[in-house]
C-alpha atoms as one frame of an Amber mdcrd trajectory, in Angstrom:
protein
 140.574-205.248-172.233 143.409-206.559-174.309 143.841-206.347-178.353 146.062
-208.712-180.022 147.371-208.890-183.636 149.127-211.892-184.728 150.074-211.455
-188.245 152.233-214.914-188.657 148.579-216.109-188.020 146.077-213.644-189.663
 144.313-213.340-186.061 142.874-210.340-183.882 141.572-211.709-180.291 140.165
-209.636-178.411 140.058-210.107-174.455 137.813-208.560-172.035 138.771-210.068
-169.291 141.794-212.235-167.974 139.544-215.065-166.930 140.173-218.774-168.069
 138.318-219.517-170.931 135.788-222.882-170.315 134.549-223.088-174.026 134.550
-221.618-177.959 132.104-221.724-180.825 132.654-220.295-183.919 129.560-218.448
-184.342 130.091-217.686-187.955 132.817-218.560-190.873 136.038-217.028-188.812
 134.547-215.535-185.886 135.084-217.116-182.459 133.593-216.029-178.955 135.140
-217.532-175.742 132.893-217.772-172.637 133.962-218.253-169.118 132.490-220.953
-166.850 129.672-219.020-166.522 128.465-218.930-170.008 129.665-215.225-170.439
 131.321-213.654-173.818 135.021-212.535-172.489 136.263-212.660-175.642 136.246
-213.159-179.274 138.669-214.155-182.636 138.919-212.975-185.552 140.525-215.554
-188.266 141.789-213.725-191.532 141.762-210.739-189.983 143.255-208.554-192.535
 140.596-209.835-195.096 137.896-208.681-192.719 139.605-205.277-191.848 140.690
-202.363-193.383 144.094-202.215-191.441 144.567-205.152-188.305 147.295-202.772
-187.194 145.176-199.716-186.346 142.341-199.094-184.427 140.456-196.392-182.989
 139.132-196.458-179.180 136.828-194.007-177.919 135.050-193.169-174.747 131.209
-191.609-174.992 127.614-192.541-175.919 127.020-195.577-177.883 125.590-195.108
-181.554 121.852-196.343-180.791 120.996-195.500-184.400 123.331-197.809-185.852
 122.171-200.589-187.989 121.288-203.420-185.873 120.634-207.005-188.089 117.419
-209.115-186.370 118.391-211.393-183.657 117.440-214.571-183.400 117.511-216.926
-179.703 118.784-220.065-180.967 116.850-221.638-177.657
């Protein structure tokens, strides 16, 4: 995985993997996912980053269980 900050640009990508990426869609105002040929999320962009973040610079990265009791918002297939 690779974390980028641009801040000439406002943006944070973040890459999961180094394939080529076939296609984007914004999926909401600022907020990009990139899929391989495959139709698979290897990435994702965040435009205006530092309006959407606390601090673009920083982050924390941790290894453990995920946080199953976090809020989760209703999904919706768009199929």
């Amino acid at each position: 995985m690779k974390i980028v900050y641009d801040p000439e640009k406002d943006i944070l990508q973040i890459s999961f993997t180094e394939v080529l990426v076939e296609e984007t869609t914004q999926i909401a105002p600022g907020l990009v996912l990139d899929y391989d040929e495959n139709g698979a999320v290897i990435g994702l962009e965040l435009r205006k980053a530092s309006k959407k973040m606390s601090n673009p610079y920083s982050f924390a990265y941790s290894v453990g269980p995920a946080d199953e009791n976090k809020h989760q918002p209703k999904v919706t297939d768009s199929d």
